[in-house]
N, C-alpha and C positions, 0 to 999 in steps of 0.2 A: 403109652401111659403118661409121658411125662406131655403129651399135650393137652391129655382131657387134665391132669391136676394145674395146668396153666387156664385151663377152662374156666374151673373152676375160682380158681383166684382171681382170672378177670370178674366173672359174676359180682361177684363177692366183693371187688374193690368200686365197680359199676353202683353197685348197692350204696355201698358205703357212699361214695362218691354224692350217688342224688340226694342220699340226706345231706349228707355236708353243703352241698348247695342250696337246700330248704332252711336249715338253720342261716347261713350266710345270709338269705334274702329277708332274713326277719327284719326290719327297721327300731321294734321294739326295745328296751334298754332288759337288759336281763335280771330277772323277779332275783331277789336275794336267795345267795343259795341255802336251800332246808339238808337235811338229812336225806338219804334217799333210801328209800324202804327195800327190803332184800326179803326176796319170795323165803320162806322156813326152809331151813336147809338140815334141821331135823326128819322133817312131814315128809312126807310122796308128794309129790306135784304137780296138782293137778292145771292142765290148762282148759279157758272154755273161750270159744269165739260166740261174739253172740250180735248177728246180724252185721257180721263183717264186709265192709265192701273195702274197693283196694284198686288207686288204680297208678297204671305205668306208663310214662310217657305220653300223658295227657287221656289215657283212654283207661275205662272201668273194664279193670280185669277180674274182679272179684265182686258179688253180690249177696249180700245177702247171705252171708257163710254161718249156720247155726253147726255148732260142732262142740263135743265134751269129752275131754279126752282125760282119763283117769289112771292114776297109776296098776299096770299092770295090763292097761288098752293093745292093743296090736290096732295098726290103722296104717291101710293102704289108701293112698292114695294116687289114684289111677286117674288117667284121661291122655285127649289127644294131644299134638304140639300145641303148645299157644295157649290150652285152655287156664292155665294160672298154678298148677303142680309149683313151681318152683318160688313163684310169686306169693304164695303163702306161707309159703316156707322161710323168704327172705320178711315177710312181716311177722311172724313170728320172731324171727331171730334178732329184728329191728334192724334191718339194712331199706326196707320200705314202709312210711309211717301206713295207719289205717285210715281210709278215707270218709268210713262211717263205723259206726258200730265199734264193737269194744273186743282186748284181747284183754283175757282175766289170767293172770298167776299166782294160783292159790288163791284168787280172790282179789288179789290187787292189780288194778288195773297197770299193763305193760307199760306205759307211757313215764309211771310214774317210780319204773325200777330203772336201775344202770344198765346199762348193753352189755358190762361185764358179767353182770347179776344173772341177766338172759341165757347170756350163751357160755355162761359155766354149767347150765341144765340140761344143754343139749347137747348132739351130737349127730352129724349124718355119716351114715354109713355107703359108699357104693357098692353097687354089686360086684366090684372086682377092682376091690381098693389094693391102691399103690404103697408097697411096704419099705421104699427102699431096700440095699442093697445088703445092710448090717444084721444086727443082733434084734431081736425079739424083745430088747429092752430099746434100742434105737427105735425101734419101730413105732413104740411105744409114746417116747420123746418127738417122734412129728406134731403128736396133738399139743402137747406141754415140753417146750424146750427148757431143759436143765432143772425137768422133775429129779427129787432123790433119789436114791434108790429103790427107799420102802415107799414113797409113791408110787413108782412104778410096780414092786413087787403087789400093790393092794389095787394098784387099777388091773392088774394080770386076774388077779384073785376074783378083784368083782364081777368078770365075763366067765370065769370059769377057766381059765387057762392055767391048768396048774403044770409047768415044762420049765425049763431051762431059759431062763434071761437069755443066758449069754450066744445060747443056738443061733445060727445065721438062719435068716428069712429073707427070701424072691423067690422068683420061678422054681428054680432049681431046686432050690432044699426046703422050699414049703410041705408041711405034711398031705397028702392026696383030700383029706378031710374037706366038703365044702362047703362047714361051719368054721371051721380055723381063721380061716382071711379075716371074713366084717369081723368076728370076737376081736382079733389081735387088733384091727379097723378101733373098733369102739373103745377097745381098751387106752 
């Protein structure tokens, strides 16, 4: 477990990483900074790709992605190694820019929100995500370290998990349930 969540963070800093060297290599002197617009955090969220291309390590991984994803969507995405699963995911999230075409949030084009903005909307779940070894409220705190209490009692709430904060969660004293884990995951 603890390798696939180092897996993971490699990705993830890999990501990071190549943008950080796109910006680096800019020569331009930086445009004065504006306000930066934050997708409604009232609304539902809607995302749309529209003729997204995308590519990694010099090669087009992504083509031409038309995709509309609406609050309350369910949306698998499926394919083989290599095919771009993960690479749309990290342009979504802005770990890799878009090479053509546009990501809309709520209508406002990605580019032009914070990455903070992004990835407070989202969330991936694995199929057999890592809880550490504590409380059901620790578990909680992997995603948001030194959320409140009543943070965490309303992110429990918002997956549906109405139990005991304080219960220890892993292998051993997880409930048999195999909707419990991604909820407590997501939460």
């Amino acid at each position: 477990k603890g390798l696939s969540v180092a897996t993971g963070l490699w990705e993830e800093a890999r990501g990071g990483l190549e943008r950080v060297h796109e910006v680096l290599a800019k020569h331009d002197d930086p445009a004065p900074a504006a306000p930066i617009p934050q997708p409604p955090s009232s609304a539902p969220l809607e995302i749309e790709l529209r003729k997204l291309s995308v590519r990694r390590g010099g090669a087009l991984v992504l083509r031409d992605i038309d995709l509309r994803i609406r609050p309350g969507d369910r949306i698998v995405i499926q394919g083989a190694s290599g095919a771009g699963k993960s690479t749309l995911l990290d342009c979504l999230a802005g770990f890799v820019p878009a090479a053509g075409g546009a990501v809309l949030w709520s209508g406002c084009p990605a580019e032009e929100l914070s990455l903070a903005a992004r990835r407070a909307q989202m969330a991936l779940v694995d199929q057999d995500p890592w809880l550490g070894s504590g409380s059901v409220a620790a578990a909680i705190r992997i995603g948001r370290a030194g959320a409140s209490p009543d943070d965490v009692r309303r992110a429990a709430e918002a997956v549906g998990l109405e139990l005991d904060l304080d219960r220890p969660v892993g292998y051993a004293s997880a409930p048999a349930s195999g909707a419990y884990r991604p909820r407590l995951a997501s939460a």
